[in-house]
N, C-alpha and C positions, 0 to 999 in steps of 0.2 A: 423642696430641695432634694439632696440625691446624699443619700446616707452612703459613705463610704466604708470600707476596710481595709486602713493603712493610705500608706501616700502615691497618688497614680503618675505613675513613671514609663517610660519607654517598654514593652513586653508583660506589662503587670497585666496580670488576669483579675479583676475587682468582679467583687460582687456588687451588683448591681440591684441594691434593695428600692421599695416599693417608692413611689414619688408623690409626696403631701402636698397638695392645695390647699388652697383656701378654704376649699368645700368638703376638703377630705375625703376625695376621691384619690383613685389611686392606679396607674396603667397598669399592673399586674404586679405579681410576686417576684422575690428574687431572682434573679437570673446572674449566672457568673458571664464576663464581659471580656474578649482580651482585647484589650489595647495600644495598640504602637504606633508612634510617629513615625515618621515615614517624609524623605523628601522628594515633591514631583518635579519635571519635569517640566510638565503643561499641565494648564488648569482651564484655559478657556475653548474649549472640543469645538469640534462641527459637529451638528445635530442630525442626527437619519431619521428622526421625525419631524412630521408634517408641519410646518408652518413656524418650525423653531431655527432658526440658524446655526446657534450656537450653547452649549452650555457649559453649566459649572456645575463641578460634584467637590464641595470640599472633604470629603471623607469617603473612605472603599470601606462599605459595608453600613448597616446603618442599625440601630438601639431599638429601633420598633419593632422588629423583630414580626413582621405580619405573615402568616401563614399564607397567603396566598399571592406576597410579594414577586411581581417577574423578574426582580432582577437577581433573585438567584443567579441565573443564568454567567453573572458577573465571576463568581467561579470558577472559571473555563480559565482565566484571563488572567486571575490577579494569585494564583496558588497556594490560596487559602483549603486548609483541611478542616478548618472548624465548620459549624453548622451557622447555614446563613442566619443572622441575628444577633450570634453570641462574638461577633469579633468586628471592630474597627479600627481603620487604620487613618490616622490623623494627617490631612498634607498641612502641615504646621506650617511651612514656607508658602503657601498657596497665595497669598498678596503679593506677599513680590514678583513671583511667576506670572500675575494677573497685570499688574504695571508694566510690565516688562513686553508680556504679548498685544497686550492692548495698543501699543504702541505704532504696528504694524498690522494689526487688525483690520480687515473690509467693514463696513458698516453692516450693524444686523441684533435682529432681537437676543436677547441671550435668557434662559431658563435655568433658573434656580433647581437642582434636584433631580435630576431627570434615570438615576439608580442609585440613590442615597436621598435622605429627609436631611436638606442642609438644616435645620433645627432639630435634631433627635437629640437627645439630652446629654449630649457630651460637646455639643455649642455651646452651652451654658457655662463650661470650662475653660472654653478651648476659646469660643468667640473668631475660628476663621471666618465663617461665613460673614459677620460684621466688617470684619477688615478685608474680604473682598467686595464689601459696599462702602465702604471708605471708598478704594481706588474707583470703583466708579462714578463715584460724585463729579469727576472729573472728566467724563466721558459722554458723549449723547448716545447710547447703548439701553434702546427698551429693557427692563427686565420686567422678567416675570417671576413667580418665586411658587411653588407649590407645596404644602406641608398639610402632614397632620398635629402641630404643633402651636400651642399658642405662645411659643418661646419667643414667635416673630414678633410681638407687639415690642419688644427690647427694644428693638431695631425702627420703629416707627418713627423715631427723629430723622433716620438716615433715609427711609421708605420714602418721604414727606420730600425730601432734596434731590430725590434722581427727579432727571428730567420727565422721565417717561416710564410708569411703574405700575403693577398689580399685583394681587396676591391671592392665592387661590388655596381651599381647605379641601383635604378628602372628608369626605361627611356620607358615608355610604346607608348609613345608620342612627336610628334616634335610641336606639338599647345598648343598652350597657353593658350588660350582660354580653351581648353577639360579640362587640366590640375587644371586653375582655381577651375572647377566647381566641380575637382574629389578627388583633393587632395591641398586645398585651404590654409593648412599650410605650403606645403612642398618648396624646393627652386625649383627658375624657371627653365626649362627644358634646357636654354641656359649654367646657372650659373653649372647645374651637369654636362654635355659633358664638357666644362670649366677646373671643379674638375678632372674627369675621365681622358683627356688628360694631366694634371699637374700632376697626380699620374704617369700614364701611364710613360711619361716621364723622373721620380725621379726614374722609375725602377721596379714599385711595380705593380705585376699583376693585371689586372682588368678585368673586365667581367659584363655585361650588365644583369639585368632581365627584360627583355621586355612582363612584368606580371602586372596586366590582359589585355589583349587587351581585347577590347570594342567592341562588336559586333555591326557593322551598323555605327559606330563612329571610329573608327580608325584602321578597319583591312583590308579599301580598299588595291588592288594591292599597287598602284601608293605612299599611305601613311607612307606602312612597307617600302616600296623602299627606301623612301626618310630617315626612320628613321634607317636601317641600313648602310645607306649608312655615314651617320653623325657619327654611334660609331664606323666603320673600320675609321674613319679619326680622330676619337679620341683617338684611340691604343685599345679599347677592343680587350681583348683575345678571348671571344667570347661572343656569345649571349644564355639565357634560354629564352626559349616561355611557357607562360603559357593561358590558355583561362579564361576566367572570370565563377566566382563560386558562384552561385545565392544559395547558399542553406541556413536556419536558418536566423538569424536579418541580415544579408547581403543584402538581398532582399530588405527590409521594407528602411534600408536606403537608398538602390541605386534606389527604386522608387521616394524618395522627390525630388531625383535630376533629374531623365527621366521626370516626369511629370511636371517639371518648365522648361526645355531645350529642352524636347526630347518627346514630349508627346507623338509622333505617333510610338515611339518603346518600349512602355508600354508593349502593346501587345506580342509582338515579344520578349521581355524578360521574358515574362510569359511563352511564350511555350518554350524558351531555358530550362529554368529553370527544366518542365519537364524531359529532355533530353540532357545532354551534350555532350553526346558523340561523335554520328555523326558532330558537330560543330567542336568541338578539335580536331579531326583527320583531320580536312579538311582544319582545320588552320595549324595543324603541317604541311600537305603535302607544303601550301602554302609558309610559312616562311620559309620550309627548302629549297625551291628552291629557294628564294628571300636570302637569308644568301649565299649560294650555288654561286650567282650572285657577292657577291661582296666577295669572296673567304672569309667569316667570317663565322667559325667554330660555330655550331651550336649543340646545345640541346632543346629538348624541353621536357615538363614534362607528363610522364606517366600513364592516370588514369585506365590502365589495362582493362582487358574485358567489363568492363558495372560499 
């Protein structure tokens, strides 16, 4: 559960203390939170990525708060002064906007999440993203839904009745620790493989994004071994590889965290940063033979010639 201070209202800044499981793990320390409802507009976007049609973000900004999140970037756009992590904005109205465009909609896949985790822990409150799978019960509209949360098992009645559905977990990592420091709101790495098998299970396709690997911190041999080896035993259909992408405010955040953890690969993220490319293909070579190993069907993501 999500320990509160006082009662969360329209502009309230809540503290956001540590989140108990079952296992007694915990996504990180207190972090203050602000929150405002907010009503949109449009809810169901066109997608400028590959092979998505459409998507839905029910929240600007999002609780996980991961250091090396790209969608900072969303800043430019929505005239937030906070620090990307510490502020969402709730479209409280978002299902009826979804009824409503759905209506005159072309046909086409639609993605859960695609610069917000429609589960980061103020679903758990709020529950838009459910009643935007309410409305499409009613709709032949693929979805797909991508989180690092296993808040989605909630939803597994509604998961079970779209026509055409999958759910995919970020799993970059089997340490807890890395995790902590990278992505200090999301659920622990135990609780999603968890999630991932119980979907798996219920029937309902899954697939792992094992994005961004952390260069120098988690893309030992012996590391990806151990973390494919755990999502073929938790029924992923398969695995995407992605390599980590220093470019714009991505940088700036994911150095507060090298330089408090990691100091002596400050460096060494600096000259990636010049140069991805030779890395990424040396990672794909790598992961695909490690995926290859334990007969788990593999993709990795494409950043063409240069």
């Amino acid at each position: 559960m999500w320990l509160r201070q006082g009662r969360l209202t329209k502009g309230d800044t809540q503290a956001m203390d540590e989140r108990v499981d079952g296992s007694g793990s915990t996504p990180g320390p207190k972090r203050d939170l602000v929150v405002r409802e907010i009503q949109c507009k449009s809810i169901l976007t066109k997608s400028g990525i590959e092979g998505v049609d459409y998507a839905i973000n029910p929240y600007v900004g999002c609780a996980h708060g991961c250091a090396y999140c790209y969608a900072v970037f969303m800043k430019r756009f929505t005239g937030h002064s906070e620090e990307w992590g510490t502020f969402v904005d709730v479209k409280v109205n978002a299902a009826q906007v979804l009824s409503r465009q759905l209506r005159r909609a072309k046909p086409g896949n639609i993605t859960f999440g695609t610069v917000t985790d429609a589960y980061h822990p103020l679903e758990a409150e709020y529950g838009v993203t459910r009643e935007c799978l309410e409305v499409l019960l009613d709709h032949h509209f693929p979805v797909s839904i991508l989180t690092k949360s296993d808040l989605v098992l909630r939803d597994l009645d509604l998961i079970k009745k779209l026509k055409d559905s999958e759910v995919a977990f970020t799993i970059n990592t089997l340490d807890e620790e890395v995790r902590r420091r990278f992505e200090p709101g999301a659920s622990p790495i135990a609780a999603r493989l968890q999630a991932l098998r119980s979907l798996s299970d219920a029937g309902i396709p899954t697939w792992a994004f094992c994005g961004p690997v952390l260069p120098s911190i988690t893309d030992d041999e012996s590391s990806l071994d151990a973390l494919f080896a755990e999502l073929k035993v938790a029924g992923a259909g398969h695995v995407l590889v992605d390599s980590l992408n220093l470019r714009g405010a991505v940088r700036g955040r994911l150095n507060k965290v090298l330089k408090e953890h990691y100091p002596d690969l400050v460096e060494v993220y600096r000259d990636l940063s010049a140069n991805r490319l030779p890395y990424h293909q040396a990672l794909m070579d790598r992961t695909r033979r490690i995926a290859e190993r334990h007969h788990l069907p593999w993709r990795g993501v494409d950043l063409g010639p240069g």
